[in-house]
N, C-alpha and C positions, 0 to 999 in steps of 0.2 A: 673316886667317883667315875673317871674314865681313865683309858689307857693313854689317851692324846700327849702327844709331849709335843713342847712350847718351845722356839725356841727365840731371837732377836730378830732374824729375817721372817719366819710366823706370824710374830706379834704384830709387826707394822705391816705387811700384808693384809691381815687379817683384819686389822682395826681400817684399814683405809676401804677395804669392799663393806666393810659394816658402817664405814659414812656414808652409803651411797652415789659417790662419785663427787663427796665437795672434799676441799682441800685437809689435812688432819695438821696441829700443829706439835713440835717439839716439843712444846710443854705438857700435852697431850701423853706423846708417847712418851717421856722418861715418867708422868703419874704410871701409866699402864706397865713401864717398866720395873717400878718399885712394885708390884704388887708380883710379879716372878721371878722377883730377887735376880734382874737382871741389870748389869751397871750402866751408867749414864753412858761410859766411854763405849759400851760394847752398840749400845743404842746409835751413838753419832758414828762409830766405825761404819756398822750394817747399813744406817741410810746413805754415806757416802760410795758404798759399796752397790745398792740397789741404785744409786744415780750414775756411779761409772756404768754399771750393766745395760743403760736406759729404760729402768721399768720407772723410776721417779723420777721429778723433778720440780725444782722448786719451782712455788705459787705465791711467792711472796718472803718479806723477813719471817723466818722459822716456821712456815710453812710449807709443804709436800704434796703434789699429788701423784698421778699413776701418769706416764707420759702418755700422749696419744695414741702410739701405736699398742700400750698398754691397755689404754681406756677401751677399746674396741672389744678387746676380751674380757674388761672389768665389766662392759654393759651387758656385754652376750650373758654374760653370767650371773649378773645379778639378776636379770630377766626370769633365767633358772631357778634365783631363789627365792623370788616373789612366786612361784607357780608351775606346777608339770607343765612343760611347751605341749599347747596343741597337738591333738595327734587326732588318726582319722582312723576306720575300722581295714584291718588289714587284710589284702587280699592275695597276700600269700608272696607277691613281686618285693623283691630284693632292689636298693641303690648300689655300685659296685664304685668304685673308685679304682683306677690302675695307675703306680708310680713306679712302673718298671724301666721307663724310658730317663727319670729324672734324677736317678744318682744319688749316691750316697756319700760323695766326698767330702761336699762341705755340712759339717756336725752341724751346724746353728741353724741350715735350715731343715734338715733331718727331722731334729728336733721340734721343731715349728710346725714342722708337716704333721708327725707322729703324733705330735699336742692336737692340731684340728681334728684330726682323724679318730682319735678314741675319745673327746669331748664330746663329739657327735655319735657315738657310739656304734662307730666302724670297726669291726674284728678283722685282721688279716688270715682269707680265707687259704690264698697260697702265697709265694714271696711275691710281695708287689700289689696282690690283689687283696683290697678291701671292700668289704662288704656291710649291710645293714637292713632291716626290714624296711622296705621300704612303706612305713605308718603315719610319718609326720604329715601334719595338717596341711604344713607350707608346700610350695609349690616348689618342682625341682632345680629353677631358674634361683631362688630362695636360698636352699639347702647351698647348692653349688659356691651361690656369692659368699656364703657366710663362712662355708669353709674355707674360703679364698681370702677372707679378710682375718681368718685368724690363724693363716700360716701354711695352708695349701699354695703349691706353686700354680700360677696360671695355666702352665702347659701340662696338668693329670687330665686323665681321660675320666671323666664322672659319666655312669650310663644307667638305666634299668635293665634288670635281668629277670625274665618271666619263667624262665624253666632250668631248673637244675639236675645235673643226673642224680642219680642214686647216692652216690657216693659220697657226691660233695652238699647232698641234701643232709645225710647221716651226720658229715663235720661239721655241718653250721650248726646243731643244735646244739654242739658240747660248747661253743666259741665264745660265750655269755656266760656260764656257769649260772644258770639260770637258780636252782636251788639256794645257791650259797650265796644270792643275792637278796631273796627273798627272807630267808635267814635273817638275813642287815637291816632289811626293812623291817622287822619283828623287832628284834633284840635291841634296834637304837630309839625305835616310838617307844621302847620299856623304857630305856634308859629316862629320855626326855620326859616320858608325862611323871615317872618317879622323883624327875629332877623338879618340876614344876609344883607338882602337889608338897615338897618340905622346903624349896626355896625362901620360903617366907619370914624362917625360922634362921636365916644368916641374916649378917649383916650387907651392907651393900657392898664392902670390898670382895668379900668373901662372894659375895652372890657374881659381884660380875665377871670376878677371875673364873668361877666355876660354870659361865654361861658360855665365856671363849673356849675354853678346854673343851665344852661339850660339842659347839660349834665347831671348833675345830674336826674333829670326830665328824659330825655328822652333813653339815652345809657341804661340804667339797662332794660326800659322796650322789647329793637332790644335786648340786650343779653340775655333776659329771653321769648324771644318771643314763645308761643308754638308752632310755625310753623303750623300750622292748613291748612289742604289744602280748598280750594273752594268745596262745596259751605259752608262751616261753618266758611270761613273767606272770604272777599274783597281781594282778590288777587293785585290787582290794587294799591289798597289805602297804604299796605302794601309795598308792592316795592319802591312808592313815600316817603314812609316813609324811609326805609333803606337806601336811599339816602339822603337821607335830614339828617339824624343823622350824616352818614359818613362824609359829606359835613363840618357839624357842627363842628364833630371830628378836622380834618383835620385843619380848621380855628383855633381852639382853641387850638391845638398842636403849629400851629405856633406862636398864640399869648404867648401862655407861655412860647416858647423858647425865643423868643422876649424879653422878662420881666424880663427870666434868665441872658440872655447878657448885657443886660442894667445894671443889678445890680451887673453884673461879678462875678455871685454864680454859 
């Protein structure tokens, strides 16, 4: 049905952005776990492992959720999967972010940074210099915070840039792969409404194992979407896609509460 591969740290990831931000429990994740033939032991390992890391932590007896510094980026994102963020009609000006001054030594914040920066859909136009259409709805005081809160260092230079040479007008349009996204948008509203119009015909284990695997696939790429406005993306294609994930969401929410209740976890 899809290429997505599952794995223990996937699973619980993924089942805790698809509760919306309330707690999931243990009992929870080893049903979820039996259904990808994943063992109890590999289950309690990964959550001990995602709580040493600090992305979880306990809400209670055999309960989990995302820690705070986690939730921050679990809400920016869900936000993403409820709906395309606000955008406004582009007039051609670029945001630029510069992190030439702030170092690359220590990995975890690299990392951090690198994470806010292509979530928002910043390409590195030269070393150090990121860039984006500047199309969001939100205001640049907005954009700046929220990069700032999901792992941008205080001290980058965030600016607007109105005019490009030549040169580096020609490299921004390749830095999107704008085709081979538009592609993704086609091929995964296939996959989804194909999946929707014979899901009826599984049963509910069957249905909700194959709503995550698609979700996997397809939600990460609506919640990392770089919003691109036209003409460097299919606006169209794009739309039909955000719906069709939502859609998907939405189905598979219900399948899994379904699944919970049956098993009375």
């Amino acid at each position: 049905m899809t290429s997505a591969k599952m794995n223990a740290r996937h699973l619980i990831i993924d089942l805790l952005m698809a509760s919306n931000g309330l707690p999931i429990t243990i009992r929870q994740l080893l049903l979820a776990a039996n259904l990808f033939d994943f063992s109890e032991n590999s289950i309690r390992v990964t959550v001990t492992r995602l709580s040493s890391d600090g992305m979880i932590e306990s809400a209670g007896r055999g309960k989990y959720q995302f820690t705070s510094q986690w939730q921050a980026w679990a809400s920016d994102m869900l936000k993403r999967k409820h709906g395309i963020q606000a955008i406004k009609p582009w007039s051609y000006d670029y945001l630029a972010v510069f992190t030439g001054a702030l170092g690359r030594v220590d990995r975890t914040a690299l990392k951090r940074r690198e994470r806010a920066l292509r979530q928002d859909g910043f390409r590195e136009l030269e070393t150090g210099l990121f860039i984006r259409p500047d199309n969001l709805a939100e205001s640049f005081d907005e954009t700046s915070h929220r990069l700032k809160i999901n792992g941008l260092e205080p001290d980058a230079n965030i600016f607007r840039v109105s005019h490009l040479d030549s040169t580096s007008a020609h490299k921004i349009a390749s830095l999107w792969h704008s085709e081979t996204l538009n592609q993704t948008y086609h091929s995964i509203s296939q996959k989804i409404q194909a999946w929707l119009a014979h899901m009826h015909t599984l049963d509910v284990e069957q249905a909700a194992r194959e709503s995550l695997l698609l979700g996997r696939e397809a939600i990460p790429l609506l919640m990392n979407d770089p919003l691109l406005p036209p003409p460097l993306i299919d606006e169209a294609a794009r739309n039909q896609f955000a719906s069709d994930v939502q859609q998907l969401d939405q189905v598979g929410q219900g399948l899994w509460q379904q699944l919970y209740e049956q098993a009375q976890v």
